[in-house]
N, C-alpha and C positions, 0 to 999 in steps of 0.2 A: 476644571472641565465644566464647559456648558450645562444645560440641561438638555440641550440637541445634540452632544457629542455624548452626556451619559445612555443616550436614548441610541443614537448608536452603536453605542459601546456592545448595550444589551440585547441589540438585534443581529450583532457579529458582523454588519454589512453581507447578507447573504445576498442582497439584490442590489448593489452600490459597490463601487470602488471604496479602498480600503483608507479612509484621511490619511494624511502623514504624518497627523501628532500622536496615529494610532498603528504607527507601525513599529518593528522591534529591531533591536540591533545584531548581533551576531550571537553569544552566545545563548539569548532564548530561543533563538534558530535552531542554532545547533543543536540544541537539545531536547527540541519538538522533533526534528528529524531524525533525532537519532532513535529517538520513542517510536516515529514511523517506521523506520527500516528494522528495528528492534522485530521481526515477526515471525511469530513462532513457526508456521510454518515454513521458512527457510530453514528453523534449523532439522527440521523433519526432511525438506531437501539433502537438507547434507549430510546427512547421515546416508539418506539411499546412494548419497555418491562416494560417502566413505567406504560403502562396500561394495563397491563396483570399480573405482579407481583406485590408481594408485598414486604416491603423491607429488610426483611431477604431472601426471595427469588433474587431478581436483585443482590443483593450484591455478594452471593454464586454463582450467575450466572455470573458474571462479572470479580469475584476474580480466578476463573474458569476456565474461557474460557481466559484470558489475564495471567494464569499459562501457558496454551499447548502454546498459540500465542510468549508469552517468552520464552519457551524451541526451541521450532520450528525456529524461526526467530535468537536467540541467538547461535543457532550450525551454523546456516548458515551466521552466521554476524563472528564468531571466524576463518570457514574457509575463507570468505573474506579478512579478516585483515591477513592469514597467508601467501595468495597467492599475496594477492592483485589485485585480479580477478574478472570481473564481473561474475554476473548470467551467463551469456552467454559464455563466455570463460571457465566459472569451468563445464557447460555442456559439452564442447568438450574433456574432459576426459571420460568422463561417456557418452554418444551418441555419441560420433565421433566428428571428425570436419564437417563432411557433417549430419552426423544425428544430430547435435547439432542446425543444421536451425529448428526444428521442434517444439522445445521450445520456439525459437526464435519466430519465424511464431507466434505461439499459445501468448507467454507472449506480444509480439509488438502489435498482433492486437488489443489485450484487452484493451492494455493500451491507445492506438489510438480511440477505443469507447469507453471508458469511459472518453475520453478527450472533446472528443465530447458531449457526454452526460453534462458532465460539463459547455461548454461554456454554452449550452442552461440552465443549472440552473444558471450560472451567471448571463444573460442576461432577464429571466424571470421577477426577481422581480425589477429588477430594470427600465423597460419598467414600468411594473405596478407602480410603483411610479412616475417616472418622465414623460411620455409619448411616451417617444423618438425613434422612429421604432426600433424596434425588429431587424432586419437585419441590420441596423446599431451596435447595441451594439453587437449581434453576432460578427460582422468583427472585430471592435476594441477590444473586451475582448479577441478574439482570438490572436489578433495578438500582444497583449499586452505580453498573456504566455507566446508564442511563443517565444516574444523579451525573457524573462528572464530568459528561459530552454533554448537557444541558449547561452548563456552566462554558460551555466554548474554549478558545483558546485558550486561555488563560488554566481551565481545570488540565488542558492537556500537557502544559508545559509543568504545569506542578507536578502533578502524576508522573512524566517524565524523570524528572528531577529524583524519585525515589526509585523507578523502577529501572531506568538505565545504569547507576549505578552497579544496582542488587542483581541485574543478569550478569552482566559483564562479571561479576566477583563470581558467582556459582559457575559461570559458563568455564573461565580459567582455573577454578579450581576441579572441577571437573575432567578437565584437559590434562591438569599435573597427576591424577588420579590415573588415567589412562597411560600416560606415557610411563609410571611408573611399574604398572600394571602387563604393559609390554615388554619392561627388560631396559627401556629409555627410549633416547631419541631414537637414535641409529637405528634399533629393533622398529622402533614405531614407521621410520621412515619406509625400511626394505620390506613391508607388510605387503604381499600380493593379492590382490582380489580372488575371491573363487570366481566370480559369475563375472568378467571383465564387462563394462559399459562400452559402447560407443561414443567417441569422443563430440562427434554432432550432438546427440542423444544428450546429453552430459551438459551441452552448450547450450541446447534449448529449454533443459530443464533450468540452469541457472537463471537465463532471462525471464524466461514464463511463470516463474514463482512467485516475479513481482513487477511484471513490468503492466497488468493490468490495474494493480495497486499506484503504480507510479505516474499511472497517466492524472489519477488524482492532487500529485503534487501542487499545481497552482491553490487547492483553498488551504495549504496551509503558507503556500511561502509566500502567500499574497501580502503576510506579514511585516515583510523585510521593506527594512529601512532604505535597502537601495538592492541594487540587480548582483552587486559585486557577492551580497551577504544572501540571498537567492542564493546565486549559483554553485559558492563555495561551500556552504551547511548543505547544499545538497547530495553536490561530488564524493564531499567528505561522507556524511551518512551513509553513502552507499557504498563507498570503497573499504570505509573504516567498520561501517555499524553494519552492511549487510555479509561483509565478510568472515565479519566473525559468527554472525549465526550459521553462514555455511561451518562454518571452521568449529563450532562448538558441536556441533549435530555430528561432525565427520569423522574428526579423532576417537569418539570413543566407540563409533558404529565400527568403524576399520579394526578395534581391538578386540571389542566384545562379538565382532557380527551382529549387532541388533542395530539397526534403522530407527529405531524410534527413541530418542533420545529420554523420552521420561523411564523407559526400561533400563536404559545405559545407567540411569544417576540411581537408581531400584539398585542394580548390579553393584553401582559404586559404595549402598549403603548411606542414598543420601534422598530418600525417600522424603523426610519433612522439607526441607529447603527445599527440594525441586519445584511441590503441591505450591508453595509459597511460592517461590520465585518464576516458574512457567505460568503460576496463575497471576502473576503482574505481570506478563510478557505477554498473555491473551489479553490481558487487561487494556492494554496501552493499545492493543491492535484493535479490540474491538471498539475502545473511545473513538478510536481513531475512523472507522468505518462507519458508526452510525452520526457523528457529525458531518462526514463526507454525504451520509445518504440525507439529512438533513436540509442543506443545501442544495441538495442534487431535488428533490421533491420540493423544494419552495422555490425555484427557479419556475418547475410546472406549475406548483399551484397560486405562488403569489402569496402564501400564509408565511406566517411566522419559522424561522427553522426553531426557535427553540420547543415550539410544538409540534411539530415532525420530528423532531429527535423522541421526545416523548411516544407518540404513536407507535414512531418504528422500532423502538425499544420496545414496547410490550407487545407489538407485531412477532419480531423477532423473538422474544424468550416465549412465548406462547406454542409459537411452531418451531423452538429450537430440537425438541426431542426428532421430529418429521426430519428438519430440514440434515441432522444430523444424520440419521441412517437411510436416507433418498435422495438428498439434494446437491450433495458434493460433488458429483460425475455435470449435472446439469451447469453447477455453478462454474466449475472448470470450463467447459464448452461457452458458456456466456460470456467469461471471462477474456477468450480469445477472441473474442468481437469487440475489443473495449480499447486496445490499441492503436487502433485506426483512427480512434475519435482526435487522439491527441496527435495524432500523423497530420490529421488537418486543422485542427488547430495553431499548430507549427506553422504550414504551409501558409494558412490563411495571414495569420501575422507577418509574415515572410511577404507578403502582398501587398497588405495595408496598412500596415505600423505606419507608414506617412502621414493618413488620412485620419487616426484616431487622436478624440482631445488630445491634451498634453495631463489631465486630469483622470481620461481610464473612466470616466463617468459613461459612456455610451459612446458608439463609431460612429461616424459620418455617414459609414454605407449598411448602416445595421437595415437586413430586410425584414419587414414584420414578420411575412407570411414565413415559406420555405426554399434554401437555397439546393435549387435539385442537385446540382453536383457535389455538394459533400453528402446528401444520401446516397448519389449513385458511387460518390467515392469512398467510403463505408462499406457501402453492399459488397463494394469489389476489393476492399480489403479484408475483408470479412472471408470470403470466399478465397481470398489466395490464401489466408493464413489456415484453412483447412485442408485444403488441396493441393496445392504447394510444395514440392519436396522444399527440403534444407530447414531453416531455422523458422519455423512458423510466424512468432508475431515481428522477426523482421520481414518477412512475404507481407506481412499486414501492414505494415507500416508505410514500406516500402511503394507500394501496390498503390494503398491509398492517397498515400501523398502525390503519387506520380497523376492518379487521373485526376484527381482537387486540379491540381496547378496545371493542363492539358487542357479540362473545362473551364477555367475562370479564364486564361487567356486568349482564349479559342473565340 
């Protein structure tokens, strides 16, 4: 390796397409996505659906909602792999390079509150077991992320590598504990809901639990060796790896009636592995958010992401306690604006994929300033995916892709 491709190396290409000598082949792919879709909050989803469905119901609802989350995340993993571009840079076609801060702004802070939001579920159960000040475990969990989304890809695939395994083992052990717990399969299956879901309801919550997370998908699969290994680590991830957090969260909320799966594995008598294994599963999620917010803020400011990662790391654990008991209804809400971006992104590639290098270094038609119609295509995906009957961030997507591609050829 050079001293310009070590110099690379170490800047992550947060503001450059990704070389080819520095791209990955299938299964470190695979197992950085699966570390993505690994997120604890889906299995806190599927618990709320394991007690509201029943299990031809969750299934249809799962198979479902993780069809659009694969088609959706899969178009924008193929254009990643062709550009080699992040979220943030393949905005600056489609918004501008100055309008493309607005994505940025909206996808960074998200990711920077929900990091937050994280440390303090880190640190929660693990106070309650051990005793240890709360504000101590905050600092350390925090700064622990910190250290290994400072290290970039390479700390996320390692991290991976330990904590993919160690959910998937607790998560199916877990399940065997349930099903036994119910009488078996058969008993587990005929299990009726008291409070029935609606099956809409059910469908949007599948998609919505990660499909703001997924519009993120290009800064990681910018990785891949080629489009094939993109789109396939991603399908997979999400059919295989988000499945199962629905499916771990589900079965044992459906037995015990409790929703929240770190109480389920409490119930199970499995209290130390969970602290341990749920807290690598916020681990891998939250590496995963503030190298996205990283990125997402050095697009705006032009600095370094591995000091933006830093920053919004002790941003983040500083106002994790705040952002913990205030900020999650706000984050939710922001979150549903975040779909639209990758709706035109799609569209815009869908456009001009002819007219960009063959290199993914920067597009022919990139405009400095701001390109009004994916703000006003935003705003208006934005606003259907609020008001909107049916499936929210498909109205968002939807919505916005339609006026993008309306105004660009008009």
């Amino acid at each position: 390796m050079t001293q310009s491709d070590s110099n690379h190396s170490n800047a992550d290409f947060s503001l450059q397409s990704v070389p080819p000598q520095h791209r990955r082949g299938f299964w470190p792919m695979l197992i950085v996505m699966m570390g993505f879709t690994f997120f604890s909050a889906s299995m806190w989803t599927g618990g709320r659906l394991g007690t509201s469905l029943d299990a031809r119901q969750f299934v249809l609802a799962v198979l479902g909602g993780n069809l659009i989350l694969g088609v959706y995340t899969g178009m924008l993993a193929y254009i990643a792999a062709k550009t080699g571009l992040s979220t943030h840079l393949l905005a600056r076609s489609s918004f501008g390079i100055k309008g493309s801060r607005l994505p940025s702004l909206l996808l960074g802070s998200t990711q920077v509150g929900w990091f937050g939001v994280g440390v303090m579920m880190f640190a929660l159960p693990i106070q309650k077991l051990t005793g240890i000040n709360l504000y101590v475990l905050i600092a350390s969990g925090g700064a622990l992320m910190t250290l290994t989304a400072y290290f970039g890809i390479r700390a996320l695939t390692a991290l991976s590598f330990v904590a993919v395994p160690a959910i998937a083992g607790l998560g199916f052990f877990s399940i065997e504990q349930a099903v036994t717990t119910s009488g078996g399969l058969s008993q587990l299956l005929a299990i009726i809901p008291e409070t029935p879901m609606d099956f809409s309801l059910a469908l949007t919550l599948c998609v919505g639990s990660f499909i703001s997370g997924g519009t993120l998908t290009p800064d990681f699969t910018r990785f891949s060796r080629s489009s094939a290994i993109a789109v396939s680590t991603t399908v997979i991830a999400f059919f295989v790896g988000n499945s199962l957090m629905f499916t771990f969260g589900a079965v044992g909320a459906s037995v015990y009636q409790q929703a929240d799966i770190s109480q389920v594995m409490v119930l199970q008598g499995l209290i130390l592995p969970a602290v341990i294994v749920l807290g690598l599963n916020i681990w891998t999620t939250n590496d995963s958010a503030l190298y996205a917010s990283g990125l997402a803020f050095s697009n705006i400011t032009g600095l370094s992401k591995k000091k933006l990662v830093i920053f919004n790391g002790v941003l983040g654990s500083l106002f994790s306690m705040f952002l913990y008991h205030h900020f999650v209804g706000f984050l939710t809400l922001l979150g549903s604006c975040l779909p639209p971006i990758g709706a035109i992104i799609i569209s815009d590639y869908a456009l001009r994929r002819r007219q960009m290098h063959t290199d993914g270094n920067k597009f022919d038609i990139e405009v400095q300033g701001v390109r009004l119609s994916a703000c006003l295509a935003w705003a208006g995906g934005s606003i259907a995916a609020h008001w909107l009957p049916g499936i929210a961030p498909i109205n968002g997507l939807l919505v916005a892709a339609l006026i993008y591609l309306l105004m660009e050829r008009s």
